[in-house]
N, C-alpha and C positions, 0 to 999 in steps of 0.2 A: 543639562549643563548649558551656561552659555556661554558664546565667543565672540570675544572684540577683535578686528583687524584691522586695525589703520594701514593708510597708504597716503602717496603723496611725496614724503619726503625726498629730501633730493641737496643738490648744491645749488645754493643761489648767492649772485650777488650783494651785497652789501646796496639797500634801496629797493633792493626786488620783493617780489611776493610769489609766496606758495600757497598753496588749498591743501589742506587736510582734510583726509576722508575717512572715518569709519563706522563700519559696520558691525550691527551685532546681529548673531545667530543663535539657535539652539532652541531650547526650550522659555522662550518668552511669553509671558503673560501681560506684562504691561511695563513699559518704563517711566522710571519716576524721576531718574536726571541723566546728565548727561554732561562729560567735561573733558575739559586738557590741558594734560601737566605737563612738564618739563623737567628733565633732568643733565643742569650740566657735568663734566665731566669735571669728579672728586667732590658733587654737589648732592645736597639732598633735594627729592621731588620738590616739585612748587607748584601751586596750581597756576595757570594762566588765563583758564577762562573753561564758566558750567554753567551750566542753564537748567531748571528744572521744568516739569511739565506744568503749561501756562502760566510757569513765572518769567521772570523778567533775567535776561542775563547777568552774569557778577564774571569781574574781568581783575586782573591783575592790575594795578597803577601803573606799571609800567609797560604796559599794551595799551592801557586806554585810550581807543581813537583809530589806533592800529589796525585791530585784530578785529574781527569777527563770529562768534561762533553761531550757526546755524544750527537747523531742524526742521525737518517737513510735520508733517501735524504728528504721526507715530514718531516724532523723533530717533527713525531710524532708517537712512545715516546721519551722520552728525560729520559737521564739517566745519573745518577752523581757517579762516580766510586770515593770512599774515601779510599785511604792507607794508611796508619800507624797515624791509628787514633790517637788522643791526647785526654786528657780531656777535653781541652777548649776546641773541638769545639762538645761538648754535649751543644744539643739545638733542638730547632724546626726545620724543616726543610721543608720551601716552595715552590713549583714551580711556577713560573711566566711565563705569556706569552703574547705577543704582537701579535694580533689574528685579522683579518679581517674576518669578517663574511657575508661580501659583495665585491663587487669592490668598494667601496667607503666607507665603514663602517669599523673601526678598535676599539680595545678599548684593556686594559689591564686587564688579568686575574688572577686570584690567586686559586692556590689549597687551599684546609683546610692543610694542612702540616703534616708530619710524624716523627714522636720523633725520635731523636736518643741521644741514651748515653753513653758515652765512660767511664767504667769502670773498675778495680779491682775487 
């Protein structure tokens, strides 16, 4: 089995920035992507930003410019660098990952996710 654990979250002001961090564990063989979603509250997921292995990042329009998301070459951790934060985007905050556990065995994972709130 594998396990995503994001960290990072926190309270931050309105303009500030947080780093998102997670990790995956377990039975890994290779990873194929890597992403993060948002959820606000009474809201469905949305993705905010994923990157797959040696592709190119794909980011939300309304992060773009913003945000960040990283990767060391095993892309693993995976980190989501947020600048000038906003209100709207206080919410949950999940990592996802597209994980092969075999040479033939893949499946989709999800962290428990990490709050973030952007306030005054």
């Amino acid at each position: 089995q594998v396990q995503l654990v994001e960290s990072g979250g926190g309270l931050v002001q309105p303009g500030g920035s947080l780093r998102l961090s997670c990790v995956a564990s377990g039975s890994i063989f290779r990873i194929v992507a890597m992403g993060w979603y948002r959820q606000a509250p009474g809201k469905q997921r949305e993705l905010v930003a994923q990157r797959t292995a040696g592709g190119s990042p794909e980011y939300a329009d309304s992060v773009k410019g913003r945000f960040i998301i990283s990767r060391d070459n095993a892309m693993n951790p995976v980190y989501l660098q947020m600048n000038s934060l906003k209100p709207e985007r206080t919410g949950d905050y999940y990592c996802t990952g597209k994980i092969y556990s075999s040479m033939s065995t893949w499946d989709g994972f999800w962290g428990q996710g990490t709050q973030v709130t952007v306030s005054s």
